[in-house]
HTML snippet that shows the backbone in 3Dmol.js (N, CA, C, O; Angstrom):
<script src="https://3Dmol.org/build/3Dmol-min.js"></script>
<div id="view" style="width:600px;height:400px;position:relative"></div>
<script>
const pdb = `
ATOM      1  N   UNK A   1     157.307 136.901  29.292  1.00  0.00           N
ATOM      2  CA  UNK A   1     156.555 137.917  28.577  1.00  0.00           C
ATOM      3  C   UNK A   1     155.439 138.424  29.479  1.00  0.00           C
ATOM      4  O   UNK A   1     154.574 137.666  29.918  1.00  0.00           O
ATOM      5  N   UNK A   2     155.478 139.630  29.725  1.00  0.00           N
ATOM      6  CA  UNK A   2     154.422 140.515  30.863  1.00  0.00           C
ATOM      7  C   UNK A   2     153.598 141.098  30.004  1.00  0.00           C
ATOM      8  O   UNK A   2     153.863 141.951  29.157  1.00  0.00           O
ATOM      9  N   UNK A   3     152.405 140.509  30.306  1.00  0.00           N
ATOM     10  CA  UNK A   3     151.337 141.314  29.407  1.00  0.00           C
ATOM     11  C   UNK A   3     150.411 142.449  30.428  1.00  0.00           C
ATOM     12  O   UNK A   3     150.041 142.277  31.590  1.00  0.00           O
ATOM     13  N   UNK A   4     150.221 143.541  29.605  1.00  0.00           N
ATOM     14  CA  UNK A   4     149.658 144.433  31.006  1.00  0.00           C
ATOM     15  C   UNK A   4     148.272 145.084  30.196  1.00  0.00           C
ATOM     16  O   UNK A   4     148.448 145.644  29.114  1.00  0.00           O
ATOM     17  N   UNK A   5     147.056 144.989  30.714  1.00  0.00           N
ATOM     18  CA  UNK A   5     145.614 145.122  29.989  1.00  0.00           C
ATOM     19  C   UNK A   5     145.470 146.415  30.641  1.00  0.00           C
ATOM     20  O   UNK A   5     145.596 146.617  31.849  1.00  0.00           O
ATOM     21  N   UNK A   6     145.150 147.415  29.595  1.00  0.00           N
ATOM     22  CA  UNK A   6     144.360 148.694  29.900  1.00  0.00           C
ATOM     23  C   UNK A   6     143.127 148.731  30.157  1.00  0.00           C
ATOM     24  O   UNK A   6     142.713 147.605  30.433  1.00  0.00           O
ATOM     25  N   UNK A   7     142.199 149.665  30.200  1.00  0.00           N
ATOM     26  CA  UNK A   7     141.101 149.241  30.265  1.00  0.00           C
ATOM     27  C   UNK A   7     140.240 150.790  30.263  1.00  0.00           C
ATOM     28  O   UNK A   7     140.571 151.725  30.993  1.00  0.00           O
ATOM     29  N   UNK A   8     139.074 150.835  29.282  1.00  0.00           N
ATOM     30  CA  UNK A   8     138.205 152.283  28.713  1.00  0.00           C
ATOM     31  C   UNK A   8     137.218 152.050  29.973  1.00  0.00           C
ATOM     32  O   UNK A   8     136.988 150.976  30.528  1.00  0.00           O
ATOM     33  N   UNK A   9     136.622 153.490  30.326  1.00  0.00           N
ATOM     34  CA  UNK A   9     135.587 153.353  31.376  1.00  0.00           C
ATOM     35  C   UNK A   9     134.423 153.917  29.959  1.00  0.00           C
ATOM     36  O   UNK A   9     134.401 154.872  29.183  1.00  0.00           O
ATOM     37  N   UNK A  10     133.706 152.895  30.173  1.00  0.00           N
ATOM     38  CA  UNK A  10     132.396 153.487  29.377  1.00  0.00           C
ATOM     39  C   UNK A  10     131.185 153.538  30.059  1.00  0.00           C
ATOM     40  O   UNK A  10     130.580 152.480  29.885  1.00  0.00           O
ATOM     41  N   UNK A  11     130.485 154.436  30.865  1.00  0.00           N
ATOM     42  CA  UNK A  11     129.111 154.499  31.188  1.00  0.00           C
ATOM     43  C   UNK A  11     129.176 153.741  32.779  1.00  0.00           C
ATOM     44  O   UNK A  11     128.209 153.454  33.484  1.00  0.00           O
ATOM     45  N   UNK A  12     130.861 153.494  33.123  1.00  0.00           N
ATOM     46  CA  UNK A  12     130.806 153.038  34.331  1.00  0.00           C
ATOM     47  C   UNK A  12     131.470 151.449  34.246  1.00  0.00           C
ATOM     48  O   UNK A  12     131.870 150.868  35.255  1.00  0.00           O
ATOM     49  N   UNK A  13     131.511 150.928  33.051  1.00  0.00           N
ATOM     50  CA  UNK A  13     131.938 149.780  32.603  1.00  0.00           C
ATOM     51  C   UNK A  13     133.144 149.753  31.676  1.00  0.00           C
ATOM     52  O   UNK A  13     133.310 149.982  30.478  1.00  0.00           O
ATOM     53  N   UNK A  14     134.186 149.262  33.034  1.00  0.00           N
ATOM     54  CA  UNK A  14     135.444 149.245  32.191  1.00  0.00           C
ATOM     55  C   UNK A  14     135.487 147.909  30.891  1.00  0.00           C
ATOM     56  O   UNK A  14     135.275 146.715  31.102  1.00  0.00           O
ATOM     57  N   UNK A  15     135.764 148.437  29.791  1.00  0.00           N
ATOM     58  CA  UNK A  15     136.215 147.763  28.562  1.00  0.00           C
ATOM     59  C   UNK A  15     137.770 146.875  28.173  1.00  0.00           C
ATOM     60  O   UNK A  15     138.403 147.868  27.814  1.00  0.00           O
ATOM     61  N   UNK A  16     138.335 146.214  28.082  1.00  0.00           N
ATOM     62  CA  UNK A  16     139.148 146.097  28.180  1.00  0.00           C
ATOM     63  C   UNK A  16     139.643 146.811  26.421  1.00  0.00           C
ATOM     64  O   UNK A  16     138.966 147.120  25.440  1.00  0.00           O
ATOM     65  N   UNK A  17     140.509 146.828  26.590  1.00  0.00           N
ATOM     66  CA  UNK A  17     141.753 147.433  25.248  1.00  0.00           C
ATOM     67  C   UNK A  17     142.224 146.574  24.741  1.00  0.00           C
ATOM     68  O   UNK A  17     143.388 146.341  25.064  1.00  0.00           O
ATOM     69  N   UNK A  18     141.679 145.826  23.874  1.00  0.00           N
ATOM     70  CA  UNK A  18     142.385 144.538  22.985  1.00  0.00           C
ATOM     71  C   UNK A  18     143.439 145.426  21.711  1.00  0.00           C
ATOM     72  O   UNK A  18     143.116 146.407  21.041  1.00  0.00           O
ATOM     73  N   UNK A  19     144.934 144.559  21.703  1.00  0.00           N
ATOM     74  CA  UNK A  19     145.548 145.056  20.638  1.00  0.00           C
ATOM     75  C   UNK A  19     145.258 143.866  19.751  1.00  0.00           C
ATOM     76  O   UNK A  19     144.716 142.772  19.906  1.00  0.00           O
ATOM     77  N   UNK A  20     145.921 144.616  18.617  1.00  0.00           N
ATOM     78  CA  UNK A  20     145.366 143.647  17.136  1.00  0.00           C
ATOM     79  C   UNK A  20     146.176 142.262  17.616  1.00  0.00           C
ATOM     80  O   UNK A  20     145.729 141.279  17.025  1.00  0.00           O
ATOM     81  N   UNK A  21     146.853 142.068  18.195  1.00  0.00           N
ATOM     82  CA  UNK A  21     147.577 140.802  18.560  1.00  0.00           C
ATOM     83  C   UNK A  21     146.457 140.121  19.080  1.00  0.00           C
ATOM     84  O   UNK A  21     146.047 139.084  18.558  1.00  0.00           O
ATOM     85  N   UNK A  22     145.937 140.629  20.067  1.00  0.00           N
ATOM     86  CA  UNK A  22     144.912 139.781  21.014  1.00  0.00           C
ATOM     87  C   UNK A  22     143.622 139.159  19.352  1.00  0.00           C
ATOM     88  O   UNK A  22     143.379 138.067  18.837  1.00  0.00           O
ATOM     89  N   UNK A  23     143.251 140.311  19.150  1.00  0.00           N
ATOM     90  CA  UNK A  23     142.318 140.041  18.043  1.00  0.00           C
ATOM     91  C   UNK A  23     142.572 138.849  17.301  1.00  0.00           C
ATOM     92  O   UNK A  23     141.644 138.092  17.016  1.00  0.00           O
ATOM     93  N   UNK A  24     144.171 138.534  16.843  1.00  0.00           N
ATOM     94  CA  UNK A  24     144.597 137.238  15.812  1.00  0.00           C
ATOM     95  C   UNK A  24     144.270 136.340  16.547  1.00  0.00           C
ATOM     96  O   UNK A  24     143.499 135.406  16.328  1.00  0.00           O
ATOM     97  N   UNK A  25     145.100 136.702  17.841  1.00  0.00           N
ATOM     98  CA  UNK A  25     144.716 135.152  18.699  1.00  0.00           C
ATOM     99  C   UNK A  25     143.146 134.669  18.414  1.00  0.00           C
ATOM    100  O   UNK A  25     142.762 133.679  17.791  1.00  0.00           O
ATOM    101  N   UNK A  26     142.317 135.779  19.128  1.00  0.00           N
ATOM    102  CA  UNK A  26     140.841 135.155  19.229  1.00  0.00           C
ATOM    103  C   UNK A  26     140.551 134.538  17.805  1.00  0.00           C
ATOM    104  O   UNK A  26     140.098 133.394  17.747  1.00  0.00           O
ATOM    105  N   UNK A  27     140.820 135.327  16.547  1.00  0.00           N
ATOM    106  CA  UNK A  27     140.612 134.475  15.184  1.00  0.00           C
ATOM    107  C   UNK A  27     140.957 133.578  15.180  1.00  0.00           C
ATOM    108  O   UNK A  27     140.205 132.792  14.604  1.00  0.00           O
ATOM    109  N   UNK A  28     142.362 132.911  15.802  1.00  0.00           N
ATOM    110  CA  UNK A  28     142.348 131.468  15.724  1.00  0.00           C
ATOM    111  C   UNK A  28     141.901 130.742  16.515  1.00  0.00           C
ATOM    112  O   UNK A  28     141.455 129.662  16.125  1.00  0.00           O
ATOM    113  N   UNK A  29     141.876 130.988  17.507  1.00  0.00           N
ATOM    114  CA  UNK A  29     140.560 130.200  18.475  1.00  0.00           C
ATOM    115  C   UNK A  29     139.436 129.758  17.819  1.00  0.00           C
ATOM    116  O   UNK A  29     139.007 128.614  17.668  1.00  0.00           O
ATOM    117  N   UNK A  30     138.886 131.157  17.336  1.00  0.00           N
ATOM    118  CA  UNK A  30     137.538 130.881  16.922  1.00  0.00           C
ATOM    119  C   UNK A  30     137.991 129.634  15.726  1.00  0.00           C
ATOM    120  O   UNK A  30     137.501 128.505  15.750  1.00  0.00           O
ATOM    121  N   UNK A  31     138.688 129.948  15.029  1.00  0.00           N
ATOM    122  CA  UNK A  31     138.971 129.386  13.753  1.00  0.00           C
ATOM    123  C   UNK A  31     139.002 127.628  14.027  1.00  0.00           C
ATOM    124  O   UNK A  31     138.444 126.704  13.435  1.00  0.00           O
ATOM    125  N   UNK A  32     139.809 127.667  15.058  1.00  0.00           N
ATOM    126  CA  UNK A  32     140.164 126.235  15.553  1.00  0.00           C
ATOM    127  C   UNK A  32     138.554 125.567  16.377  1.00  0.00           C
ATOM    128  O   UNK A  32     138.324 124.363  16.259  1.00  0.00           O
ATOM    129  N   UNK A  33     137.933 126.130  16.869  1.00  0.00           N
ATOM    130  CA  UNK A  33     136.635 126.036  17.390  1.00  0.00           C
ATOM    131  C   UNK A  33     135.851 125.387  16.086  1.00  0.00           C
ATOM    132  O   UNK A  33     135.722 124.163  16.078  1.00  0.00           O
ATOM    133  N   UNK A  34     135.379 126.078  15.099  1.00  0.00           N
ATOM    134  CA  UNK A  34     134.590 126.089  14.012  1.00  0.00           C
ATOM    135  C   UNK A  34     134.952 125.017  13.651  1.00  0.00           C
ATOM    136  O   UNK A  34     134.105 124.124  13.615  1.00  0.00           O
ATOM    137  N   UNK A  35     136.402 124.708  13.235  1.00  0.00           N
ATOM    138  CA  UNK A  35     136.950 123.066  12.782  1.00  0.00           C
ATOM    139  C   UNK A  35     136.681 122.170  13.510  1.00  0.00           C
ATOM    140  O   UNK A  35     136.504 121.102  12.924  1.00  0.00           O
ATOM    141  N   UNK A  36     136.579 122.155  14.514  1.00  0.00           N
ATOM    142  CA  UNK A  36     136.723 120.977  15.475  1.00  0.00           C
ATOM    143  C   UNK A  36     135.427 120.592  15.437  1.00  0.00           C
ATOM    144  O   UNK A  36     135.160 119.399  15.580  1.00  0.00           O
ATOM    145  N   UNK A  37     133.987 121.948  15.152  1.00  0.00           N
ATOM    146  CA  UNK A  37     132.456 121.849  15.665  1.00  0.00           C
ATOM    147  C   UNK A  37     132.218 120.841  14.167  1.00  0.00           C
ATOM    148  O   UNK A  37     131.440 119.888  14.125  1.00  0.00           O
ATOM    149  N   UNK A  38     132.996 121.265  13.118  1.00  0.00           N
ATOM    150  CA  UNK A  38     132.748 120.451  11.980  1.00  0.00           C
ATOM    151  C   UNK A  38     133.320 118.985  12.443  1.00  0.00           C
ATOM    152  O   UNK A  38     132.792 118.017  11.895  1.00  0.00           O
ATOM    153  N   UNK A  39     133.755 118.882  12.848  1.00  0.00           N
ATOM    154  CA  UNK A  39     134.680 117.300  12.923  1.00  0.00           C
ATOM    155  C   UNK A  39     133.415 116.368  14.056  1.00  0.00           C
ATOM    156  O   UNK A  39     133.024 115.201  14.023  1.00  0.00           O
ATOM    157  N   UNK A  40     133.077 117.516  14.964  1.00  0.00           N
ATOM    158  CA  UNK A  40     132.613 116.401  15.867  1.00  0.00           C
ATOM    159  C   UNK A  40     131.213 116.430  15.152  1.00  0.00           C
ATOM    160  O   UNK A  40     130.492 115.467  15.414  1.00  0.00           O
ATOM    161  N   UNK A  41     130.704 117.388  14.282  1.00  0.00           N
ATOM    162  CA  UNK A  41     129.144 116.863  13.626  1.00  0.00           C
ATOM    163  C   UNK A  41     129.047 116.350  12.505  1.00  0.00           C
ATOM    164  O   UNK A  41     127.948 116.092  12.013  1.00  0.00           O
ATOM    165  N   UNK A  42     130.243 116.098  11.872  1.00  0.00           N
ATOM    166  CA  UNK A  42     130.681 114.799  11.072  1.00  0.00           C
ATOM    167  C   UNK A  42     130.554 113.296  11.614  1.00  0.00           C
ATOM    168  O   UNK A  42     129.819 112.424  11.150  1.00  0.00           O
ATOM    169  N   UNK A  43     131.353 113.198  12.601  1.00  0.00           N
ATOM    170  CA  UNK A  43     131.214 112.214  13.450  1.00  0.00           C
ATOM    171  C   UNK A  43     129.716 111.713  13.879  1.00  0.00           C
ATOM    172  O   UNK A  43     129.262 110.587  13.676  1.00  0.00           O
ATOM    173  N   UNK A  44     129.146 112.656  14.429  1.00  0.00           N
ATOM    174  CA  UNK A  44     127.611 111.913  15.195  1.00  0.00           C
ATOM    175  C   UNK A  44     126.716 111.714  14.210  1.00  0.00           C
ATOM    176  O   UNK A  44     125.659 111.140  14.472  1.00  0.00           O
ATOM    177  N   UNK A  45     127.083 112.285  12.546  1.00  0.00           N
ATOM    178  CA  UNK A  45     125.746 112.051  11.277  1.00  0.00           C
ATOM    179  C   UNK A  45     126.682 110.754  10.938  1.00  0.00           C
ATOM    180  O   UNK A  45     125.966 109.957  10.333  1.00  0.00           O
ATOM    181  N   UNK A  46     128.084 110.200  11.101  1.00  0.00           N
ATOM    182  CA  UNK A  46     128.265 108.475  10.916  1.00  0.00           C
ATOM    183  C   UNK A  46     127.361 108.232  12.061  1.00  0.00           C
ATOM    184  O   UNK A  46     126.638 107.337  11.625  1.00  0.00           O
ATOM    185  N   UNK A  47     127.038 108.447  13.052  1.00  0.00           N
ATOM    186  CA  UNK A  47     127.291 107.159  13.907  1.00  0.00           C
ATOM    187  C   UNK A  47     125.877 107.398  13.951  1.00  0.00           C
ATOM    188  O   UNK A  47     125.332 106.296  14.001  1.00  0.00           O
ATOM    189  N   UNK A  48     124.952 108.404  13.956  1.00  0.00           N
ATOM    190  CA  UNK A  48     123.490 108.419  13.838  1.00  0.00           C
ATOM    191  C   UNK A  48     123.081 109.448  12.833  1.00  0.00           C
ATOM    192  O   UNK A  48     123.398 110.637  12.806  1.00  0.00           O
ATOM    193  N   UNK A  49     122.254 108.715  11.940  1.00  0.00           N
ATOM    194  CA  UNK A  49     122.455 109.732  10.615  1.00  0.00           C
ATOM    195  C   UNK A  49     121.307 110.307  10.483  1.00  0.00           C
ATOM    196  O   UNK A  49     120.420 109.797  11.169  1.00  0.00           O
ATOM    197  N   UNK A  50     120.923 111.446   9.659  1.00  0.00           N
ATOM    198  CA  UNK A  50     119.938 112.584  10.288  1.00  0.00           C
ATOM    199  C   UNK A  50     118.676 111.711   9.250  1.00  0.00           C
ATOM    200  O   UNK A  50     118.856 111.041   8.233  1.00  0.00           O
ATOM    201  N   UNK A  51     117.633 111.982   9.847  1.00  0.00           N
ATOM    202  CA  UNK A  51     116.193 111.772   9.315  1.00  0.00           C
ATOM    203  C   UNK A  51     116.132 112.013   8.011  1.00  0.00           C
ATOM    204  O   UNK A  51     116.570 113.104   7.645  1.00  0.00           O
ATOM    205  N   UNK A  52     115.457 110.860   6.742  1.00  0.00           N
ATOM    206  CA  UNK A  52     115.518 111.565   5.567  1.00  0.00           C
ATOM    207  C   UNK A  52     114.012 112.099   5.177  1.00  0.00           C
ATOM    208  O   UNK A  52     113.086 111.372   4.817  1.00  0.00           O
ATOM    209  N   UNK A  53     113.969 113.536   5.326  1.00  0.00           N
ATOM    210  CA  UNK A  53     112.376 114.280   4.858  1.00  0.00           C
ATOM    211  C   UNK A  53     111.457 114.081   4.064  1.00  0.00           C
ATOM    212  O   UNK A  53     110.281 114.430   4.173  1.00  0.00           O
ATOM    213  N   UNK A  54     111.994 113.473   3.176  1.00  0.00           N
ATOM    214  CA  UNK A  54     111.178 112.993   1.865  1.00  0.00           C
ATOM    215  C   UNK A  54     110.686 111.966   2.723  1.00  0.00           C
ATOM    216  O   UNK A  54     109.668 112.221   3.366  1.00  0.00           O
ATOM    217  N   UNK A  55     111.347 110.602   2.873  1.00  0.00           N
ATOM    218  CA  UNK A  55     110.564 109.528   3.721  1.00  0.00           C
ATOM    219  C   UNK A  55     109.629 109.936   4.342  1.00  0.00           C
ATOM    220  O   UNK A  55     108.483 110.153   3.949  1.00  0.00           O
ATOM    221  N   UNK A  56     110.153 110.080   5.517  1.00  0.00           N
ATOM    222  CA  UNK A  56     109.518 110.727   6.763  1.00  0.00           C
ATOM    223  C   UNK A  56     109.893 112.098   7.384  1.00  0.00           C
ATOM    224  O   UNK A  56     110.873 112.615   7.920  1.00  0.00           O
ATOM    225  N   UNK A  57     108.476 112.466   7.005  1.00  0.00           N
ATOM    226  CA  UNK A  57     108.096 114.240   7.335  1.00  0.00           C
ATOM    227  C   UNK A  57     108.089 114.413   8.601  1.00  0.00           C
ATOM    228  O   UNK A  57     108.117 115.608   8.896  1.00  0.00           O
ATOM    229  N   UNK A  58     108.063 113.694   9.490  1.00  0.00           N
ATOM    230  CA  UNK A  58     107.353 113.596  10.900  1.00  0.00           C
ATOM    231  C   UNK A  58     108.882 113.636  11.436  1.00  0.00           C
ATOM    232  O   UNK A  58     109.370 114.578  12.061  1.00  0.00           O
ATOM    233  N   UNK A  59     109.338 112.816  11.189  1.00  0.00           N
ATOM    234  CA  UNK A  59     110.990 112.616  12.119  1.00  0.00           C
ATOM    235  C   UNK A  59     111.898 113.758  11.847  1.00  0.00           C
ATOM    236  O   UNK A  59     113.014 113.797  12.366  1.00  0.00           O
TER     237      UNK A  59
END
`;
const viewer = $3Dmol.createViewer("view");
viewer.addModel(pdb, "pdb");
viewer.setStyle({}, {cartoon: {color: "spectrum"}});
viewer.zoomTo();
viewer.render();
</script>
């Protein structure tokens, strides 16, 4: 599969030409990103758990 990128000149700065294909991809990236950022800050509030405010205001 040959993928071939166009590209807009704007103000001297070529843009690239994303088709809506490219766009899904990046949604799932991002999508898969966001899950994973939840998983690993799940993980570090087990293993060190966040300051409780009421206690202590200071920490």
């Amino acid at each position: 599969m040959s993928t071939v990128m166009t590209y807009t000149n704007v103000n001297g700065y070529l843009i690239p030409n994303l088709t809506y294909k490219s766009g899904e991809h990046l949604l799932e990236v991002d999508k898969a990103a966001r899950e994973r950022e939840e998983v690993i800050l799940k993980q570090l509030e087990e293993k060190e758990p966040l300051p409780d405010k009421e206690k202590d205001q200071i920490a």
